[in-house]
N, C-alpha and C positions, 0 to 999 in steps of 0.2 A: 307301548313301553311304559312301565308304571316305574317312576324313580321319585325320590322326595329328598333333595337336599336342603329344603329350607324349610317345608313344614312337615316335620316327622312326625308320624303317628306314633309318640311315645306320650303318655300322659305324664301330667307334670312336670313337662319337659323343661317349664319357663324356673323351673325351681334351680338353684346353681348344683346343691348335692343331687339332684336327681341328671343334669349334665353334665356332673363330673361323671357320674358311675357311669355312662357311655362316654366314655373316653375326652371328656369336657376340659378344655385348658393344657390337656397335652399336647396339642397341636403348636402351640405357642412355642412351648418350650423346644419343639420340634426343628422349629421357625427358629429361632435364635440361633441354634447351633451352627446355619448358613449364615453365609454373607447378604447383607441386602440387596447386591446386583442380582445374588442368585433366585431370592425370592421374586424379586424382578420381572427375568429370567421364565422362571416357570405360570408365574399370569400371563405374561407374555402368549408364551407355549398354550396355554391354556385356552387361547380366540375369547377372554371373556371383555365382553362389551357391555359397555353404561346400562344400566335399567332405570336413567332416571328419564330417556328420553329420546338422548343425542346418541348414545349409540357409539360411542367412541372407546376404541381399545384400552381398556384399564389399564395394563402394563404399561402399552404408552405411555398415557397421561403421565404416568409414577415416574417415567424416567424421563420428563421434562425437570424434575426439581435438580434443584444443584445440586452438588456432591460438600459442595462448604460446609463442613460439620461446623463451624465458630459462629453460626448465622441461625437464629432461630428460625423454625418450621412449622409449619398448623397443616392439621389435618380436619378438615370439613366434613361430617355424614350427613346429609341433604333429606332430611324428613319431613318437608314442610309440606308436603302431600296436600296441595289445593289446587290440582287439577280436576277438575268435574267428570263423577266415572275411576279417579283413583281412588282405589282402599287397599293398595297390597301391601303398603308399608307395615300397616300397624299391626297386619299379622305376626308378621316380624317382633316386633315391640311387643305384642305380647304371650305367642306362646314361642320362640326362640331368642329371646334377649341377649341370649351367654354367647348362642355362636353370632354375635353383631359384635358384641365386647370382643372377642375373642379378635375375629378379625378384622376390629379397628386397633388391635396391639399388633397383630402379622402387618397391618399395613403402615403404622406409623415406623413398625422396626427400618420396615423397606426404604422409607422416604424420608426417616431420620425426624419424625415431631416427636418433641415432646410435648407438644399440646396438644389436643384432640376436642371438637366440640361434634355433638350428635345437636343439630337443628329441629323440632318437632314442632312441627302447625301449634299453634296457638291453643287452638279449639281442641286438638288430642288430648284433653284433660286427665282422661282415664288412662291412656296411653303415656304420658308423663310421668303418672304416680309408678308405672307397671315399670317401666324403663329404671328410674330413679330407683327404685327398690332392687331390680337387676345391679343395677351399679352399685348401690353402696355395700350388697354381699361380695360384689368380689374385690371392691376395697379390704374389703374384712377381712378375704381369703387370703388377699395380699397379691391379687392379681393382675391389679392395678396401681400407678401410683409408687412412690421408691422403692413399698416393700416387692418390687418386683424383682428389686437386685439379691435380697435374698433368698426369695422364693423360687427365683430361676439361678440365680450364679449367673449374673450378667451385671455388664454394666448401665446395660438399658434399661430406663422406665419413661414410662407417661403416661401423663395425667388426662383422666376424659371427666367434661364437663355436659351438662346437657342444659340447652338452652332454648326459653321457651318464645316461639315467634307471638307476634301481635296480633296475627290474624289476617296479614298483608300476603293476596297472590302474589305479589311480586316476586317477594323474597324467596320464592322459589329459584328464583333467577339465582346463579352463583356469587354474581358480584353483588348483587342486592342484599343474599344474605350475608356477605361477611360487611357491609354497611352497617347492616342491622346489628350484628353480634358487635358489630364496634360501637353502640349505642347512635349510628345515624339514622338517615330517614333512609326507608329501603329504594334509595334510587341503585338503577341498573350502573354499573359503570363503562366508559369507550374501554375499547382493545385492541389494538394492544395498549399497552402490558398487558399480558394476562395471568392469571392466580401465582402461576408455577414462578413466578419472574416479582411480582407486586402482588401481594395478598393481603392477609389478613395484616392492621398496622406495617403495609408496605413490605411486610416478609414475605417469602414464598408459601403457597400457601396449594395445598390440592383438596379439591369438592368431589367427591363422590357420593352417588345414592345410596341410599340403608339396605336396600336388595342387594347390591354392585357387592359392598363389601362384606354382606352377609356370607356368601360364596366364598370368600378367600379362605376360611379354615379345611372344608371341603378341597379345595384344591390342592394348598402345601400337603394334607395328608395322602391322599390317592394320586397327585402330579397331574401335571398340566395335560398331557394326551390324555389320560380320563376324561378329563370336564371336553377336553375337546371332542371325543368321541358321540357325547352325547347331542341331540338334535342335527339341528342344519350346520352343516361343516363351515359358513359364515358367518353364520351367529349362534353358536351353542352353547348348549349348558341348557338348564330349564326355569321356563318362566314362570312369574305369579300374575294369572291372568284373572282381573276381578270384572265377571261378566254381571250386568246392572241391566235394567228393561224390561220388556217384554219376554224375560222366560219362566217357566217354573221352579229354577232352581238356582236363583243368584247368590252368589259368592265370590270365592278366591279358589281357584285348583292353578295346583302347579304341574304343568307338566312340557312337555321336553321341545325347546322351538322345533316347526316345523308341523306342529299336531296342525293338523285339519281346523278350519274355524268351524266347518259343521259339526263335526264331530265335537267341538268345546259348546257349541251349542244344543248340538243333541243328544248328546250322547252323557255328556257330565253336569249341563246344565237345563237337562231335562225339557229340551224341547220348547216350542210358544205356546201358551196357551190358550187352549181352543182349535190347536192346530192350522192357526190362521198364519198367512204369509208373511215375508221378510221384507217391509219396504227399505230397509235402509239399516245398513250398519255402521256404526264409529269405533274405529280398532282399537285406539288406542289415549280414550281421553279426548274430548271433545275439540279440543285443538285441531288433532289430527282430521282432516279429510275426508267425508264421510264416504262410504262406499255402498252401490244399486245392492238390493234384493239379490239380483240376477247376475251377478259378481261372484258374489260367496262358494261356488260350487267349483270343488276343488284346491281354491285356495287356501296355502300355509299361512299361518302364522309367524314371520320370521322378518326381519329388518328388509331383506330382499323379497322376497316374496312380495313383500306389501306394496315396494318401492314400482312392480310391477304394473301394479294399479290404478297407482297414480295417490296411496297412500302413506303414512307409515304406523310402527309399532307404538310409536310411543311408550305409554308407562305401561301399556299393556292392557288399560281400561274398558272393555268390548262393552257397548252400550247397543242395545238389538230394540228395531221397531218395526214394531209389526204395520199390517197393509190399513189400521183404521188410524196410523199416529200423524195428525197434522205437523207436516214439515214446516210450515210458515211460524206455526206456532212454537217448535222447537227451538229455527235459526233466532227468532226474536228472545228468545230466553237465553240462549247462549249468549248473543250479540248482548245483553243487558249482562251478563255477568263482568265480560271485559271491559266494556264501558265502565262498569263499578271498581273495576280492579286496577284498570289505566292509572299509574303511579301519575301521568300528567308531566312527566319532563319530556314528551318528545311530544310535539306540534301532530304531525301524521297519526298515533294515536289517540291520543288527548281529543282531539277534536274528531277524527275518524269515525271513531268508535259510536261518540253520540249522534253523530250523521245517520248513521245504517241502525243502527236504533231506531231514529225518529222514523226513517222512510219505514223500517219495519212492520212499525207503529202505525203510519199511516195508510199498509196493506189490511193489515187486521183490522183496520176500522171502517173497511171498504172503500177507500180513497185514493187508492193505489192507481197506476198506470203502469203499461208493460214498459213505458223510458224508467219507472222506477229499477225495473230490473236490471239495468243495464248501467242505470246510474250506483246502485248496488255494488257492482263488479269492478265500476270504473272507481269506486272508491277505496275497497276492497284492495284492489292494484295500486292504490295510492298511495296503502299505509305498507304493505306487504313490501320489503326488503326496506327501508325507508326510516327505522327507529334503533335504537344503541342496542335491546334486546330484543329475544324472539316474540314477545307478547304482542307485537303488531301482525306479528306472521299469523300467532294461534287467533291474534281475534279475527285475522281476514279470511283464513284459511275456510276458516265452516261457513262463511258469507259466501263467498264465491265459488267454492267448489258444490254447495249445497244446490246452489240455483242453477250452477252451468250440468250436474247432474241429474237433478229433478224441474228443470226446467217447464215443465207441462203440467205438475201440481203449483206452482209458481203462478203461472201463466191462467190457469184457471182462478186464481183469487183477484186476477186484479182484472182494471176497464180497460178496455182496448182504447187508447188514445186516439184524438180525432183531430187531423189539422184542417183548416180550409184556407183554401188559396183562393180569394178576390181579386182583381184587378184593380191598382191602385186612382183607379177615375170615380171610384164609388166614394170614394171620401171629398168626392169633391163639393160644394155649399149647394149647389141643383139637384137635382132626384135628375137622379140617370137609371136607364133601365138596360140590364145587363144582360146579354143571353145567358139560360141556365150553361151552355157549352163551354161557358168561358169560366164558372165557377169548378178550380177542381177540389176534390175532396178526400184527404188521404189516409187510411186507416193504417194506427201503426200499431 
């Protein structure tokens, strides 16, 4: 099934008079003329879930906020894209800008902001200028911003801002980044309170991805059974899956949950190269889980689907390696990122992290033992459920599921540890002679 809701094959498309003439900015106007319960209502109707991660019902989340109109409101679009393996955002940002703007006006309508900030990674430099130029045309157009009350004949407007991160993993995290946007250090915040109740300067406040809301003009125009028609009746609509690795043909294709992962690998991303085998996949951003070779056949890509496996979708990130990619030396590069990225306020990470580092370190340098592997896991399990945000889960996650699944390339890089058992008379000040029987010797 070939459908394209977010990256359409229209050129020029990032141009705002090139989005008007397909129908660009009437969807809004569309959108006003309901009530915000009803816009609501139809996300709701629509099964669309998070694409920043978690996977949780948009509608929902939107009808967590209060109804107090005398109470100001922030609306969050979550771009900080530094998960390792994502790039789907900035497609977004740069060849669809107007339907992002567009439905962060249908969604601020719905949740009642009048403030709005778009979050983008630091390092998206070129991605910033591309966004910013987006926004200030439809400032101009009046499609943003008060002139929206007389461009639509409403009494709603807001204002969207775009702001630029430091370069801090963290602040992908929600509460980190509205830290950040309030000029703090990007520590995670405890929850409850959460957003919808204490946000942004203690308002309520909702985070959504830049995919999540990219979709919303798409829906109010064609209703929520549409979107829900498409892919897996659990998590539908279509993704932007950016496959990175071992294949011929890396990029971003979007297409409809539920596709085949073979098929996104063979079919659209052209295959491995050299036609050599699949030792290991990671669905979804290096966080996630990694999954066998020998896994892949037949399975969807879809929130459940994955869950089946013992993984999930995440951002949608598919990182493919072939049968020559040393796994030891992958989990020690990942394990070095979150070590790097650990903001340092929670003890189980903070320290964790450079734990399983070092042993890492100390496999690749031949010094390893098979109790390293186990010590591994048992740290891994230390930090995992154990920290205020999920960054302890992502950096444990690819430790522990890496080794309890490829345990036997694991196992082949380290020494086999050697105890021996003396009997405690040999330490004694006379030379005793012990029968070899009584020496035991245990390989572990």
């Amino acid at each position: 099934m070939s459908i394209k809701i977010l990256l359409k094959d229209i050129p020029d498309y990032h141009k705002i008079e090139v989005y008007r003439q397909h129908g660009g900015y009437e969807v809004i106007r569309k959108a006003l003329q309901k009530s915000p319960d009803e816009i609501i209502e139809e996300v709701k109707k629509s099964g669309l879930r998070g694409r920043g991660g978690a996977c949780f019902p948009t509608g929902l989340k939107w009808s967590f906020m209060p109804k107090d109109k005398n109470i100001p409101k922030f609306l969050c679009i979550n771009g900080d894209e530094s998960e390792p393996g994502s790039f789907k955002d900035r497609q977004i940002f740069e060849f669809n800008p107007h339907q992002l703007i567009e439905g962060i006006l249908i969604s601020a309508y719905a949740i009642g902001a009048q403030t709005c900030y778009i979050y983008i990674r630091g390092e998206y430099v070129k991605w910033i200028r591309l966004m910013q130029k987006a926004l200030d045309d439809a400032y101009e157009a009046g499609f943003v911003g008060e002139k929206m009350k007389e461009t639509f004949g409403t009494d709603f407007y807001t204002n969207i801002y775009i702001h630029r991160g430091a370069g801090a993993y963290i602040c992908g995290e929600e509460s980190a980044l509205m830290n950040s946007i309030e000029g703090k250090r990007g520590y995670p915040r405890v929850k409850p309170p959460f957003p919808a109740q204490c946000g942004l300067w203690g308002y309520p406040t909702t985070i959504n991805n830049v995919e999540t809301i990219a979709n919303i003009p798409p829906i109010i125009e064609n209703g929520g059974e549409w979107f829900a028609s498409i892919g897996e009746p659990k998590h539908p609509g279509t993704l932007l899956f950016g496959v990175s690795g071992h294949v011929n043909k890396p990029g971003v294709y979007e297409l409809p949950t539920g596709t085949l992962l073979t098929d996104i690998i063979y079919k659209y991303a052209g295959g491995v190269p050299g036609n050599k085998k699949i030792k290991c996949i990671i669905p979804g951003g290096t966080s996630m889980p990694p999954i066998r070779g020998d896994q892949i056949e037949g399975l969807k890509m879809d929130a459940e689907s994955l869950k089946e496996v013992g993984s999930a979708i995440g951002t949608g990130g598919i990182i493919v390696m072939d049968e020559d990619t040393d796994l030891v030396k992958v989990l020690a590069r990942i394990t070095k990122f979150y070590w790097h990225e650990s903001c340092g306020q929670c003890t189980p990470c903070r320290e964790g992290t450079g734990w399983m580092l070092k042993i890492l370190n100390r496999i690749l340098d031949g010094n390893g033992t098979s109790k390293d592997l186990d010590l591994l896991i048992d740290v891994a399990n230390n930090i995992e459920g154990h920290t205020i945000c999920a960054l302890g889960d992502a950096a444990a996650w690819p430790v522990k599921y890496m080794i309890e699944r490829f345990r036997d390339e694991f196992e082949a890089r380290v020494k086999r540890s050697i105890k021996i058992d003396i009997p405690n008379k040999v330490h004694s000040m006379r030379r005793t002679q012990i029968p070899l029987t009584e020496i035991k010797i245990d390989f572990q």
